[in-house]
C-alpha positions as CSV (number, residue, x, y, z in Angstrom):
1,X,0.0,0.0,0.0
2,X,1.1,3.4,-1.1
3,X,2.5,5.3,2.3
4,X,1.0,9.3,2.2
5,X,3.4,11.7,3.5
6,X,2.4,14.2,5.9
7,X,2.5,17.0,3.5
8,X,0.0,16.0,1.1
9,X,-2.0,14.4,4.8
10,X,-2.3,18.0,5.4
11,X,-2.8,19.3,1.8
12,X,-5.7,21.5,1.3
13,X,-5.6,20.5,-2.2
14,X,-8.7,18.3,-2.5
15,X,-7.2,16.7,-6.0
16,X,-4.5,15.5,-4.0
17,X,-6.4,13.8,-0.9
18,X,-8.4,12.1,-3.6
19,X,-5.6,10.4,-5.5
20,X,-3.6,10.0,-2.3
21,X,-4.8,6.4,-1.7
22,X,-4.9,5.4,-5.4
23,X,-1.6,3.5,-7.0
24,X,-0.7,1.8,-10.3
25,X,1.9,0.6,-11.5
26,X,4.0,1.0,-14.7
27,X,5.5,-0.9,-17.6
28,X,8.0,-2.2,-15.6
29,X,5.7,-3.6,-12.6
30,X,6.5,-1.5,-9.9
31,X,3.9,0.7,-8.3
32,X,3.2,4.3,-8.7
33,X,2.6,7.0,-6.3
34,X,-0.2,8.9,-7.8
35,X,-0.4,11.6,-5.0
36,X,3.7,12.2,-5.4
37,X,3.6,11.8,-9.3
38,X,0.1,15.0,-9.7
39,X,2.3,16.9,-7.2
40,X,5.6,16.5,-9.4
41,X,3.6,17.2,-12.6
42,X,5.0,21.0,-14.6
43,X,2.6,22.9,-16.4
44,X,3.2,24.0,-19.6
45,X,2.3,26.9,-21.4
46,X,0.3,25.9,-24.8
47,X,0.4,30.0,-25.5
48,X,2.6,33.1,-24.7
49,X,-0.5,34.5,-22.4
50,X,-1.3,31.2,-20.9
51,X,-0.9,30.9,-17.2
52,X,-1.6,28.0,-14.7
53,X,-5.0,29.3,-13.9
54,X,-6.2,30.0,-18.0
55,X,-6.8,27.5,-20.7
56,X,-7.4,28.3,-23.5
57,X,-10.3,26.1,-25.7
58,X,-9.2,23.3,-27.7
59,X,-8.2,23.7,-31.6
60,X,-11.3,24.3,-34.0
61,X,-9.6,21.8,-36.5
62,X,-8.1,18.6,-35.7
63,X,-6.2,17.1,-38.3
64,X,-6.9,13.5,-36.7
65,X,-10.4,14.6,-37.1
66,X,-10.1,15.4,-40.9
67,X,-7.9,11.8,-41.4
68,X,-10.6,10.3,-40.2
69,X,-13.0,11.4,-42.5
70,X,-11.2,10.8,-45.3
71,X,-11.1,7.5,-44.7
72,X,-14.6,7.7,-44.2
73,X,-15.0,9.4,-47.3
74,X,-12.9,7.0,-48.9
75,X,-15.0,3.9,-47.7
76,X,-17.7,5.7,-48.8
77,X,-16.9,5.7,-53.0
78,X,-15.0,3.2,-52.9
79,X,-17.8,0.1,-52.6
80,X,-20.3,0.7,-55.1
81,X,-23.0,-1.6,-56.6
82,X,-20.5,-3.6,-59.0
83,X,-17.8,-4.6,-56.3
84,X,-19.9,-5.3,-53.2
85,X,-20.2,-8.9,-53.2
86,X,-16.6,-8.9,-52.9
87,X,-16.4,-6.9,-50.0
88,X,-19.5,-9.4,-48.7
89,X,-17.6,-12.1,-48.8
90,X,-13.9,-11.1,-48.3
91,X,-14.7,-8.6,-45.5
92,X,-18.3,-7.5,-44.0
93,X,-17.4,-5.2,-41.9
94,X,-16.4,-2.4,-44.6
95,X,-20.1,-2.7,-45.6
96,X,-21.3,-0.5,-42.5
97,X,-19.7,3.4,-41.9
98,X,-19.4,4.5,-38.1
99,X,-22.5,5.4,-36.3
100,X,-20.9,9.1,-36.1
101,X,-20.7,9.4,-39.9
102,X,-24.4,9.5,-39.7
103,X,-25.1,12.6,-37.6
104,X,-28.1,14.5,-38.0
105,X,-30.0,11.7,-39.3
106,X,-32.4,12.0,-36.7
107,X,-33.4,15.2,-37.5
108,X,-33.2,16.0,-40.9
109,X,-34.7,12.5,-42.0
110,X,-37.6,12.9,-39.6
111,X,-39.5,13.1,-42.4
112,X,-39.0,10.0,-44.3
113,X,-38.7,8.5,-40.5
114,X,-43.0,9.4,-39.5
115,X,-43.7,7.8,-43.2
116,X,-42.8,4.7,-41.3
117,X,-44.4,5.4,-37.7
118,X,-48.2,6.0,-39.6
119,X,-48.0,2.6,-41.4
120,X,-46.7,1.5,-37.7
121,X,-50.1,3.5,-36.2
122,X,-52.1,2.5,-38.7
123,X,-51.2,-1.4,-37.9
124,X,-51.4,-0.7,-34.6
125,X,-55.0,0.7,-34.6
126,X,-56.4,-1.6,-36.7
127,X,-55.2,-4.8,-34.8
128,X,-56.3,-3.1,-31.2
129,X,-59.6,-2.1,-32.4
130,X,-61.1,-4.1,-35.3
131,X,-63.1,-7.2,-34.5
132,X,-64.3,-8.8,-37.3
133,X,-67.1,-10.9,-35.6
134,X,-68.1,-6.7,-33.8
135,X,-71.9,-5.8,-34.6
136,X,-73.4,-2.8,-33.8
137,X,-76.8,-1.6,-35.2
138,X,-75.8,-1.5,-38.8
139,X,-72.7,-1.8,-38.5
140,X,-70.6,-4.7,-38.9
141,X,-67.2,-5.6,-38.0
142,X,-64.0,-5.0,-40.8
143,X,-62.5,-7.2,-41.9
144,X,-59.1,-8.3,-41.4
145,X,-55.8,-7.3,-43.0
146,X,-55.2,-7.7,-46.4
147,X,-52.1,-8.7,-48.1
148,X,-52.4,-6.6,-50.9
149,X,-53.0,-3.9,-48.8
150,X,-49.7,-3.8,-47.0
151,X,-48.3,-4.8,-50.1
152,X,-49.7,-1.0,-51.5
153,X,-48.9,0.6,-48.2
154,X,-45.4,-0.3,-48.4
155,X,-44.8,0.5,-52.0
156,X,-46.3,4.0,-51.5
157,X,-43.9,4.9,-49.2
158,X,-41.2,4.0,-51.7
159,X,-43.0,6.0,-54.4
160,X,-44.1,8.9,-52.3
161,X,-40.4,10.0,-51.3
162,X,-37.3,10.1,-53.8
163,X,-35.3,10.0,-51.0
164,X,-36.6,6.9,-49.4
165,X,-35.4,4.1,-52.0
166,X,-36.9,0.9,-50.1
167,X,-39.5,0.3,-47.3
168,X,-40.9,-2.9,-45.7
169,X,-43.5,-3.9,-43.1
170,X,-41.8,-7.4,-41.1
171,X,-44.9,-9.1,-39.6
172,X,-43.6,-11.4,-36.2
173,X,-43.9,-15.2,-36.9
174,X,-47.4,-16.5,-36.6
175,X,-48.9,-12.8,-36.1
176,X,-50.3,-12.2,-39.5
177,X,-54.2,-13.4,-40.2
178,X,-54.8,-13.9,-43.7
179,X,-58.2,-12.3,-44.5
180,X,-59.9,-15.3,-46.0
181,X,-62.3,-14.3,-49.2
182,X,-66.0,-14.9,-49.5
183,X,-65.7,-17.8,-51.6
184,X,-63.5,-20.0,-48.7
185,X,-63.0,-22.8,-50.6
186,X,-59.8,-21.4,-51.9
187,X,-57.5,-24.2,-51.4
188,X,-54.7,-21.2,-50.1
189,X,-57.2,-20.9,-47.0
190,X,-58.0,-24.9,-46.2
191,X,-55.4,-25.8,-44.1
192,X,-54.8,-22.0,-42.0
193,X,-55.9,-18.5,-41.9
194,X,-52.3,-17.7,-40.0
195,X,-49.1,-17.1,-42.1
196,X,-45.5,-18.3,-40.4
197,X,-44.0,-15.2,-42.2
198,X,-45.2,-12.0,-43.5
199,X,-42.7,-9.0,-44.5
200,X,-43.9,-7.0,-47.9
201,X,-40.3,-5.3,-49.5
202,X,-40.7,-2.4,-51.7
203,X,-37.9,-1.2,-53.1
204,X,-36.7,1.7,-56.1
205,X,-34.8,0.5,-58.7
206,X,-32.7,3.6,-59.7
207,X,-31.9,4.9,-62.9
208,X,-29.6,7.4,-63.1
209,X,-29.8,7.8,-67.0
210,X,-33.2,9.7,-67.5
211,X,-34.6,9.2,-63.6
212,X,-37.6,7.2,-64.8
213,X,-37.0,4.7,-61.8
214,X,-38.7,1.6,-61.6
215,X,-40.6,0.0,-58.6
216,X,-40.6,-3.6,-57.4
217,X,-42.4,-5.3,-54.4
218,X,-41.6,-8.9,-53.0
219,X,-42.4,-10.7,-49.9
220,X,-39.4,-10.8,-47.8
221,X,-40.8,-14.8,-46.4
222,X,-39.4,-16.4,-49.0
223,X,-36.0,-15.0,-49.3
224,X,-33.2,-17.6,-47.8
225,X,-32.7,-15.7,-44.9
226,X,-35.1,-14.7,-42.4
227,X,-35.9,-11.3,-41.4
228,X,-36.8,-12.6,-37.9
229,X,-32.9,-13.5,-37.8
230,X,-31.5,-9.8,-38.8
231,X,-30.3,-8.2,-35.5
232,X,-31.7,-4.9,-35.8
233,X,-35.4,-7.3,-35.8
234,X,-34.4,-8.9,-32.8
235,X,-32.9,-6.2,-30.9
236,X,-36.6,-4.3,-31.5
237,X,-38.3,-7.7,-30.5
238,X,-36.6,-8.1,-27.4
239,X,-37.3,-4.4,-26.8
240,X,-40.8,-4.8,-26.9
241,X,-41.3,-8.3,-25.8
242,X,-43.1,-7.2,-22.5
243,X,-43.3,-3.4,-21.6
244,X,-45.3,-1.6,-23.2
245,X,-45.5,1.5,-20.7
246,X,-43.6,4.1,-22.3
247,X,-46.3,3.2,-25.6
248,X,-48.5,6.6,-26.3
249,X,-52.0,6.5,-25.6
250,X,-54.4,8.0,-28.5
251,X,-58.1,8.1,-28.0
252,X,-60.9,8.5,-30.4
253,X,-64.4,9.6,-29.8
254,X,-66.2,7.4,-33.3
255,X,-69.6,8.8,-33.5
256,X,-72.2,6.9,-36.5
257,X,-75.3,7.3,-37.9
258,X,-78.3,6.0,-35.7
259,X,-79.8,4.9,-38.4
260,X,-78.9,4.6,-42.5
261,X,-81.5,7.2,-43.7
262,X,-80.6,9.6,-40.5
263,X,-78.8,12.6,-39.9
264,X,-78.8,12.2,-36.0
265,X,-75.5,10.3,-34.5
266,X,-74.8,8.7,-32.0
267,X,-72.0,7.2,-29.6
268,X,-70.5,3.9,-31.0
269,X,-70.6,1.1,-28.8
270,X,-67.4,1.5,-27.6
271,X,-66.8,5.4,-26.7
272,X,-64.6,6.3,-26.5
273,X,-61.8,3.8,-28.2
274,X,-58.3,4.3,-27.7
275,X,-54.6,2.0,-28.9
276,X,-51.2,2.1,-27.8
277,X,-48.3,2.9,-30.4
278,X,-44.8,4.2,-30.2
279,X,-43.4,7.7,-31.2
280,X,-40.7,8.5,-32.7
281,X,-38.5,8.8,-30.3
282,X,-39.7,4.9,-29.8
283,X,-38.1,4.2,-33.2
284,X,-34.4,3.8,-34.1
285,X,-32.0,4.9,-37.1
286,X,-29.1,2.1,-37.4
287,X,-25.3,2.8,-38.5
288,X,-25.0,3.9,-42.4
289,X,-25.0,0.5,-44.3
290,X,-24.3,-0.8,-47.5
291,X,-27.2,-2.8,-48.7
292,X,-25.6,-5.2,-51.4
293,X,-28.8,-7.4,-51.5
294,X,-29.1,-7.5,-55.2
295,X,-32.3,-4.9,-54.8
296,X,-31.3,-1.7,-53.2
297,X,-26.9,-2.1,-53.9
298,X,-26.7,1.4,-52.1
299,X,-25.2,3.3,-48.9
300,X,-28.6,3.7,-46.5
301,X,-29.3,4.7,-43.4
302,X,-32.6,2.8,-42.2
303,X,-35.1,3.5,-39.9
304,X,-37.0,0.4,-37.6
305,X,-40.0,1.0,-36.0
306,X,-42.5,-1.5,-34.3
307,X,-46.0,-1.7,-34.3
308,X,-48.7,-3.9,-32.1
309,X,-51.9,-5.6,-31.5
310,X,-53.9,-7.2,-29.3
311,X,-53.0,-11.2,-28.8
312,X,-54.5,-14.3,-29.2
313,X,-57.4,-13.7,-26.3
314,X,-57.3,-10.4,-27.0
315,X,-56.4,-9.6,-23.2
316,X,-53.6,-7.2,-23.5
317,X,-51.3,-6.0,-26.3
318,X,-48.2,-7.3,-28.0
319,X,-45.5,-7.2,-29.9
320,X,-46.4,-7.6,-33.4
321,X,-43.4,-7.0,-35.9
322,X,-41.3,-3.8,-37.3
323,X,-41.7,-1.5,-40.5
324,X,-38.3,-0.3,-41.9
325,X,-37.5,2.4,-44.2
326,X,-34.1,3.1,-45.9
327,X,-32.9,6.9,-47.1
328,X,-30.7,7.1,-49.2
329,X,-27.7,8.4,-47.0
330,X,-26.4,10.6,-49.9
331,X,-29.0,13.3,-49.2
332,X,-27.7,13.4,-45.4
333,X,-25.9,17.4,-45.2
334,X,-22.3,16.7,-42.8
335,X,-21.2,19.2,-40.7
336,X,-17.9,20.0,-40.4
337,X,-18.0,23.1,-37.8
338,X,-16.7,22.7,-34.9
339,X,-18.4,21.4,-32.0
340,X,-18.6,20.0,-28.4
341,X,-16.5,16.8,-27.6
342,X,-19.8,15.6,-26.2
343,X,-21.2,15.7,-30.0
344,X,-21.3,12.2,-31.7
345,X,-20.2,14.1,-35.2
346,X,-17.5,11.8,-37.2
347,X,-17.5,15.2,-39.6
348,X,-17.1,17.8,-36.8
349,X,-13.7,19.9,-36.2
350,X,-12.3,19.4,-40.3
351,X,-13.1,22.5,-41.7
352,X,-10.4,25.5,-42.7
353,X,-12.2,28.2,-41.6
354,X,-9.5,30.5,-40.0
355,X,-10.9,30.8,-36.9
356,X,-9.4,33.9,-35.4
357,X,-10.9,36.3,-37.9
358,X,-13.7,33.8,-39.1
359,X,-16.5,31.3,-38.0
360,X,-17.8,28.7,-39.7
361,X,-21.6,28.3,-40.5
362,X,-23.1,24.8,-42.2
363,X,-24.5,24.9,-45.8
364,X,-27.8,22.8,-46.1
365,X,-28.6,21.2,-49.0
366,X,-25.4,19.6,-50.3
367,X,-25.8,16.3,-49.4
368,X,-23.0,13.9,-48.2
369,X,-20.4,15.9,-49.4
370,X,-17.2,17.8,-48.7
371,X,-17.1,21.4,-48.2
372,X,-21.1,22.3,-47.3
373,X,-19.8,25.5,-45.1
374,X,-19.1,28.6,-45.5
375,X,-16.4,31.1,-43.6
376,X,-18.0,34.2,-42.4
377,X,-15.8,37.2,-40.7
378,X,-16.1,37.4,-36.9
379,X,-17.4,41.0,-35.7
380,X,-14.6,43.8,-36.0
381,X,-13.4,42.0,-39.6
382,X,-14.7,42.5,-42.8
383,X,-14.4,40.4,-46.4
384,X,-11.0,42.0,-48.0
385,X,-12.5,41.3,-51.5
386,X,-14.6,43.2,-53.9
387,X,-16.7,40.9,-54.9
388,X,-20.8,40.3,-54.9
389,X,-19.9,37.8,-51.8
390,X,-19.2,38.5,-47.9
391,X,-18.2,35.0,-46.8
392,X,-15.7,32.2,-48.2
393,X,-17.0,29.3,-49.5
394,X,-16.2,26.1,-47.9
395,X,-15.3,24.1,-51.2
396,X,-13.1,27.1,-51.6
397,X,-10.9,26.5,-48.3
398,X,-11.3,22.3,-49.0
399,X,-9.6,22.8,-52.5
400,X,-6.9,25.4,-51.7
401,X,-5.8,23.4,-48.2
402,X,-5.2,20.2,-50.1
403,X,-3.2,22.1,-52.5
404,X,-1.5,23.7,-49.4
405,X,-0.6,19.9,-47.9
406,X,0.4,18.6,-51.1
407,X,3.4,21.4,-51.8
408,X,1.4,23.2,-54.6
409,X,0.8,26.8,-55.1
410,X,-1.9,28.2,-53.1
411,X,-3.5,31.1,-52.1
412,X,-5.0,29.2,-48.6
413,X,-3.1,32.1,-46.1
414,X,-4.8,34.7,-48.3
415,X,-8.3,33.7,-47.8
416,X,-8.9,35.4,-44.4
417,X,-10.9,38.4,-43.1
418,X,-9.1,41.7,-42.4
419,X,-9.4,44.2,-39.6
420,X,-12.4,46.5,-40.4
421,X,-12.0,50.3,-40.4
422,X,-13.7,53.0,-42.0
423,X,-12.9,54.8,-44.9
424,X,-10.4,58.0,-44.7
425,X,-11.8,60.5,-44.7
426,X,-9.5,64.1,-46.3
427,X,-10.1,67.3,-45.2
428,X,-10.8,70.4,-48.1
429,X,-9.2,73.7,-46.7
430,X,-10.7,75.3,-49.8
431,X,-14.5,74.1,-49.1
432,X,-13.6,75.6,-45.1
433,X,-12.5,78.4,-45.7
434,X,-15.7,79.2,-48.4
435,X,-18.0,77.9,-45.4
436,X,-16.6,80.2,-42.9
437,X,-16.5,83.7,-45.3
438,X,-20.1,82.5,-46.0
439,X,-21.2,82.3,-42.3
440,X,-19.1,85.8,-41.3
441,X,-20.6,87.8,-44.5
442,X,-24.2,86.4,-44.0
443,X,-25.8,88.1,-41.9
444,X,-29.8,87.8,-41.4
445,X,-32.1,90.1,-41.4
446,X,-33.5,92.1,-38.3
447,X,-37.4,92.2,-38.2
């Protein structure tokens, strides 16, 4: 045990008492006095003003920070649709980008993210609520899902968003009821009116010639692998296998006709009626993938969201599967300002801004490129140019640094903000000394 000396026993340091009892030891195996080794630490100045009680704040560029996402960047053109499979089956794992690399996917994908949560409502309300065997008055219980309506719903979404190039709706096993036809002799319904495996795929089938994309939709039950077996499935399952408390309440107040040929209502049976589905916060975005499934061969960021019903006896609800949407992670805008270290931002801390005259503001728009910022001059500068612009363009600063690392002539130190001043201004003895005769020999009239 590490032995404290009496002076840091009656230190009034309180960093000291609370190392004084810790110890380690180093490469060589013997232990370390942490108490003796914080007292014997130096500081050293980072700045010319710096003193032991001021820090300055940390760089606003890292150039680990800006390898980094090169590499990213890198990874990122490098697999395309026609070399994959050989990335699938030499080495997985450059398939999927850093979680980081996807920042702001939350937010600026929110709306292709709620395309997903109202099919997961509308499953969610319509296996809580409709009973097909219900009779009230006139009206008669729906009846159950149809395939070829989750079949349309799923497609839609696909169609109804060029930036959401596939969607599916995963049904749990045994939790999708066929809804038999009138005529029940189908042979399709004779032996069950419950399906193992339900999951309806839509997906876009891009053509970058003349954009005219195509549209396909295939039930994911008969591909080789199961969708119950995927992880992000499982991790959502085993989520939501038994609480349900954090699930938003929404309540409806159904009124219907009393009658066919009347314009009275009244209160349906069972007033008011109410389900239980998540939010979006309930939902998750997974790491940036590379989809190279034959069908989407693309760099996505998906979306999983579950939905529920009520079970078998109709006691309480449960878990009933997922719906999944994939964006295509090109239109995600990076951000390279700077930021806190608390920030999950793979992109964050890279750009050239000169950040003692300027600060750096995000472009929107540009999509998953290099560069979307701009460089605007801190308050007491001003842009040195004369041009129709007051800011530096942040493919400007990109393209003139990399000349600057690679030895090439560059005009990188040039593109700053200057002290701003005023205009000189030049005094005219002549126009003076005319104002002052004028005042002396003017003289107004007395009334």
């Amino acid at each position: 045990m590490a032995v404290i000396s009496p002076e840091l026993e009656m230190s009034a340091s309180p960093k000291l008492r609370l190392v004084a009892n810790r110890k380690r030891r180093d490469v060589d195996g013997n232990e370390v006095d942490l108490a003796l080794s914080f007292k014997q630490q130096k500081f050293v100045k980072r700045y010319s003003d710096e003193t032991p009680h001021i820090r300055h704040k940390r760089e606003s560029y890292e150039p680990g920070a800006w390898s980094r996402m090169q590499l990213i960047r890198q990874q990122f053109y490098n697999i395309k649709a026609d070399n994959c499979l050989t990335y699938l089956q030499t080495d997985s794992t450059q398939l999927y980008l850093p979680g980081d690399a996807a920042y702001g996917v939350h937010a600026q994908f929110e709306p292709q993210g709620r395309t997903a949560l109202r099919l997961s409502h509308f499953l969610s309300n319509f296996m809580q609520n409709v009973d097909e065997y219900e009779q009230f008055g006139n009206l008669k219980g729906d009846r159950r899902l149809n395939e070829t309506h989750i079949f349309g719903e799923v497609l839609a979404m696909v169609m109804g968003d060029f930036k959401i190039i596939s969607a599916g709706a995963y049904f749990d096993q045994y939790k999708f009821r066929i809804a038999p036809n009138v005529n029940t002799t189908d042979p399709r319904y004779s032996a069950t009116l419950t399906r193992e495996y339900f999951g309806p795929f839509a997906y876009r089938i891009q053509n970058p010639g003349d954009g005219l994309d195509a549209y396909r939709a295939i039930d994911s039950a008969g591909l080789t692998t199961k969708y119950d077996d995927e992880l992000w499935f499982r991790r959502m399952k085993q989520r939501w296998a038994t609480n349900f408390h954090s699930l938003k309440k929404f309540i409806d107040k159904p009124m219907i006709r009393s009658s066919p040929n009347s314009t009275s209502s009244i209160r349906f049976e069972h007033y008011p009626i109410s389900y239980r589905a998540p939010s979006y916060e309930d939902g998750e975005w997974l790491r940036p993938e590379f989809k190279c499934d034959g069908r989407v061969n693309d760099w996505v960021a998906t979306y999983v969201v579950p939905f529920f019903g009520l079970n078998s006896v109709k006691t309480q609800i449960e878990f009933k599967g997922v719906v999944t949407v994939d964006v295509k992670l090109k239109e995600l805008d990076i951000s390279q300002c700077p930021a806190d270290f608390y920030v999950a931002n793979a992109f964050k801390n890279t750009a050239k801004c000169d950040f003692a005259s300027q600060y750096c503001v995000p472009l929107p728009g540009k999509g998953f490129e290099q560069g979307a910022y701009k460089c605007e001059c801190r308050q007491g500068y001003e842009y040195p140019f004369q041009d129709l612009s007051w800011f530096f363009h942040g493919q400007t600063m990109e393209e003139e640094y990399s000349k600057k690392v690679q030895g090439n002539p560059n005009r990188y130190d040039t593109l700053k903000c200057r002290i701003a001043g005023a205009s000189g201004l030049t005094v005219s003895w002549v126009l003076l000394l005319v104002a002052l005769a004028t005042r002396l020999l003017w003289k107004p009239s007395v009334l």
